[in-house]
N, C-alpha and C positions, 0 to 999 in steps of 0.2 A: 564279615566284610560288607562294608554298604557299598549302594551300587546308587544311580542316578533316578532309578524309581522308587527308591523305597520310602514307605510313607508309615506315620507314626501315628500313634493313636490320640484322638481327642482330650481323653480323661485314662491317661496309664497306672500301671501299679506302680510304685515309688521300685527302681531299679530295674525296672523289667522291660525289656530288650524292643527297641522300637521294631514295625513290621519291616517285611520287605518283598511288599507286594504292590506292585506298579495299580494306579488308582481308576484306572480303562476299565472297562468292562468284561465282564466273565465271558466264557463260552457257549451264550446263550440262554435264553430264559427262564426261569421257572415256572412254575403254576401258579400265579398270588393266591393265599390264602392255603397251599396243602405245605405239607411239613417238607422245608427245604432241605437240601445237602445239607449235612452237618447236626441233623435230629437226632442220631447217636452217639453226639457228644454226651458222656456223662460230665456232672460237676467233682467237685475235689472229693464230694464224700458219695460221687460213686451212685448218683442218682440222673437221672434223664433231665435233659434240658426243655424248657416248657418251648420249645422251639414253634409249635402250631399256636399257643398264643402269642407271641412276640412277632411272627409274621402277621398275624392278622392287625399288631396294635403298629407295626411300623415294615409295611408292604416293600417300601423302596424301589419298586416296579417289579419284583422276585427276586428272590435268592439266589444266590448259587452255591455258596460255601462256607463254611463257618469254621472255627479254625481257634483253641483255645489261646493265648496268651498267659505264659506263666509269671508269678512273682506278684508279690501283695498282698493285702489279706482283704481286698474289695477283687472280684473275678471278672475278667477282662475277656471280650471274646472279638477278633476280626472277622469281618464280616464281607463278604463280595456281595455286591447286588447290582442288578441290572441298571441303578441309579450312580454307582461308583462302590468304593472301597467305604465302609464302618466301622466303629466300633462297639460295641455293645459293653455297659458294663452293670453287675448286680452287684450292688452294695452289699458291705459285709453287714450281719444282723444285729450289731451294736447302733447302724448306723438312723436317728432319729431320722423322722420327717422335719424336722426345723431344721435342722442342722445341714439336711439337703438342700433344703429351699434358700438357705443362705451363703451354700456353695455356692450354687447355680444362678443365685442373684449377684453374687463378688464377679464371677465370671460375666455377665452380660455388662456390668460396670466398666469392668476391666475395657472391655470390648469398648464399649462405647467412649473411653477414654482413649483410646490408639494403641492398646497392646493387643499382639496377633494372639489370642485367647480362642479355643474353639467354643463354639457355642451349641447348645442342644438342638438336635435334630428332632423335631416336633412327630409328638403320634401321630393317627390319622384323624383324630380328634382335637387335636392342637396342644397337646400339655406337654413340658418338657421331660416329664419321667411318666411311669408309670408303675402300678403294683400288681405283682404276681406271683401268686402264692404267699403273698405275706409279704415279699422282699422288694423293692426299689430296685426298678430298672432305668438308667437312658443311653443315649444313642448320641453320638459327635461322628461328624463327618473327619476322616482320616485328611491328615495333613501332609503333601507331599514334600519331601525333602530329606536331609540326612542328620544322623544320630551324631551328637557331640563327639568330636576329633580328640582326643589325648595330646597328641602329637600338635597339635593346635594351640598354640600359644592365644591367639585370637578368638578361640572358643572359650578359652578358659576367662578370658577379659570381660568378655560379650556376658558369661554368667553374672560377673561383680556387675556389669553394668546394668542389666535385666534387673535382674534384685534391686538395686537401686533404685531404679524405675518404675518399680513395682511398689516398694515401699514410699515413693515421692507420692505415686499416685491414689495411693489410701492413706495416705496421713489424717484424711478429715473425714475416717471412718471411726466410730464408736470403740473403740480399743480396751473400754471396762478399767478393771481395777484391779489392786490385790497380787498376790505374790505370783511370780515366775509358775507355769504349771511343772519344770522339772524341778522344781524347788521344792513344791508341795511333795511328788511322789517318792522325790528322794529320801524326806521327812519320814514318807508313810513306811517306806522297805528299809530303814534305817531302824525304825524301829523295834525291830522283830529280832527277839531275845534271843533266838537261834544262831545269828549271826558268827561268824570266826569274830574275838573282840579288836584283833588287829583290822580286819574288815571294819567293822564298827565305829571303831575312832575314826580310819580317816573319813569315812563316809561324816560323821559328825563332824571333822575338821570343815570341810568341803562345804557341808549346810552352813557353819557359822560363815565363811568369808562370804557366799551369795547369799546369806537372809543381810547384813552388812549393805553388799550392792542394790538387792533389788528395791528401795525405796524410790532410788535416782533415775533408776533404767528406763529408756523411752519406751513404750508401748506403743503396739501396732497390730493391726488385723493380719497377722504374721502367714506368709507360704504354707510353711510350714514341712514342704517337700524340696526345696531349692539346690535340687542335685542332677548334675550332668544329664539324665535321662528327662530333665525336666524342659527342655529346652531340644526345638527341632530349626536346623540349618538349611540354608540354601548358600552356599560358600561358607561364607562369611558374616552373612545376614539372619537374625531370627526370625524367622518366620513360623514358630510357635510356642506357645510359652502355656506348659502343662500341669498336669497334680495337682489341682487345688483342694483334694480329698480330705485333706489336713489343716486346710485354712483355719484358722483360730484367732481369738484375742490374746495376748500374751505381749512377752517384752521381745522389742525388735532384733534385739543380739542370736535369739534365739535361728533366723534364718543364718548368720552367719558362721553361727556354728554348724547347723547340717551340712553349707556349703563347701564352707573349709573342708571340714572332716571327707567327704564324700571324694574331693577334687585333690585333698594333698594325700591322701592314703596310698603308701606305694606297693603296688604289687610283685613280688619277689617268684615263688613257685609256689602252686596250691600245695598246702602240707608241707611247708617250711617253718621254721619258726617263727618266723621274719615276716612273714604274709600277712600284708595289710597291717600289719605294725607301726611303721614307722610313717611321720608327716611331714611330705613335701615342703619344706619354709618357705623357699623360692614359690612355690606354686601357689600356697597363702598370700603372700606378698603380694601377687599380682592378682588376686584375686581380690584382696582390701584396696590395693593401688588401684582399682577400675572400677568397684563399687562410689569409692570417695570423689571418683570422678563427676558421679551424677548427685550422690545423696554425701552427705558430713555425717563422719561416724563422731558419737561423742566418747568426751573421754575416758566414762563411768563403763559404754562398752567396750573400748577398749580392754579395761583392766579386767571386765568380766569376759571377754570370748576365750582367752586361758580355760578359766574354771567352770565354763559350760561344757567345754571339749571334755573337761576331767568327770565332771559330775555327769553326761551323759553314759562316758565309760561306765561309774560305779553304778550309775540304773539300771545298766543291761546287768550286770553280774549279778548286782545284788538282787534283782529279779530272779534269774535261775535257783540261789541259793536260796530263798524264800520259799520255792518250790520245793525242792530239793527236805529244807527243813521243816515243810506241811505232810512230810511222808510222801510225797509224790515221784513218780520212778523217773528219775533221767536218763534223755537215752545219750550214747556216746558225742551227739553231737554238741547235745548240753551243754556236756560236760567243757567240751572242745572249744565252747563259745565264752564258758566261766575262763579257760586259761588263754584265752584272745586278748579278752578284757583286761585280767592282771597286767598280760607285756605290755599291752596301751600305756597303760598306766606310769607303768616303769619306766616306758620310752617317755612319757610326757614329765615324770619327774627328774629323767635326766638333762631333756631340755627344753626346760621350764623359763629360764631366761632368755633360752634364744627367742621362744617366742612370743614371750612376753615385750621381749624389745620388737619385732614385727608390726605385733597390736599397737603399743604406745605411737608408733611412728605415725600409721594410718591415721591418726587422731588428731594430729598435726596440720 
């Protein structure tokens, strides 16, 4: 349940549960410079947090708590400090130096064009990150307000429109060249001779009709994260606009498939068959119905956000089973995520024209 102080994180994990801790002041001071509350935080694998360097490189007038945040595969941590509410986040160890420095340059962009983007909380030195132990750290000052409403017809719009606005506003960013990157990967896991061959063909059906589209496709310095968790409320108002961890060059359809997917996915009972199966159309609908409002979907994405949706599906599976066929041991949940992916599947070939007529209309 949100409450009226809950405040969200600058830079979140993609689905992971805004804070909800009012952004005032802790119960008092800390010591600057000695190792604050929350030093015995361990990380995921179970090691100690460099917590007495990360106070010395980003003081905030002291500590007082720290507090992990789950979900992602970049580690998120909230932070109270005598200066307000933080958050701390350490990159995951795939993540380059360029490829940071170009997050955190999109976001000050952003910023300085009118989108509520948070911006890096500077060391005591003035840099917007820093390295410790090897790893990439920074710091955004936590945003007050509330987590995306379901029940929100208005939230759901505000998404399409956000997105939109987002993509108006880097259109005359560098956007590169070359094929869809779920295009590539699907190519790469597609090709692994282990495969079921009924797997295999449709996965090859599915590469012919996107290598087809993606010549046409508009590209853009794509989100990349553009999901309900992506986005912080004040009513009805954004008042912030999150994840950019994922930003990339690629084709622009690509954010409207995470967004769909994310926003029309209906929740039945955990461990049902049905769970997160089946897609919202109605909720699609207004989610392209509010996008189109700021930005013109073209017609070539149209015909492709169908078979982004599908081809996303067969990546996730086909991944596991790639696994699975390198000798590698799957545990139950694996397995549990390979037969998610089949029902998707089937649900989307059962209704494959309804929502194919949704996309075309948007286009209009």
């Amino acid at each position: 349940m949100t409450t009226p102080d809950m405040t969200t994180p600058g830079v979140t994990a993609p689905g992971a549960p805004p804070g909800t801790t009012s952004p005032g002041r802790g119960p008092g001071p800390a010591v600057p410079g000695q190792a604050a509350p929350g030093s015995h935080i361990l990380d995921r694998n179970g090691q100690a947090l460099p917590v007495a360097d990360l106070v010395h490189l980003w003081p905030l007038g002291g500590w007082h708590s720290l507090e992990h945040v789950p979900g992602g595969k970049n580690e998120h941590y909230r932070l109270r400090a005598a200066d307000g509410v933080f958050y701390l986040r350490r990159s995951h160890r795939s993540k380059a130096r360029p490829e940071l420095a170009a997050q955190l340059e999109l976001m000050r962009m952003l910023r300085l064009r009118g989108l509520p983007v948070p911006l890096p909380y500077p060391t005591r030195s003035g840099h917007d990150h820093a390295v410790v132990d090897g790893r990439f750290w920074t710091v955004t000052r936590a945003i007050a307000g509330r987590r995306f409403d379901d029940a929100s017809e208005e939230h759901l719009r505000q998404l399409g429109r956000t997105l939109g606005r987002y993509h108006r506003l880097t259109e005359d960013l560098d956007a590169g060249e070359g094929d869809p990157g779920l295009l590539t990967e699907l190519r790469a896991r597609q090709a692994d001779p282990g495969l079921p061959p009924e797997v295999s063909a449709r996965a090859a059906e599915v590469i012919t009709r996107l290598a087809g589209l993606a010549p046409d496709l508009p590209r853009a310095v794509v989100h990349g994260g553009a999901r309900r968790g992506s986005l912080v409320f004040q009513r009805d108002r954004v008042v912030g606009v999150l994840d950019f961890d994922s930003a990339h060059a690629d084709v622009r359809v690509l954010d409207l498939a995470v967004a769909a997917h994310d926003v029309g996915k209906v929740y039945t009972e955990h461990g049902a068959s049905d769970h997160k199966v089946r897609i919202d159309l109605h909720r699609v609908h207004a989610l392209l119905a509010a996008y189109t409002e700021v930005r013109s979907l073209h017609p070539v994405e149209s015909a492709a956000l169908p078979v982004f949706l599908e081809a996303k599906r067969l990546k996730r599976a086909l991944g596991r089973m790639r696994r699975d066929h390198a000798g590698e041991p799957l545990s139950a949940n694996d397995h549990a995520k390979i037969e998610l992916e089949v029902r998707r599947l089937a649900w989307l070939d059962t209704y494959r024209e309804e929502l194919t007529q949704i996309c075309t209309a948007a286009a209009r």
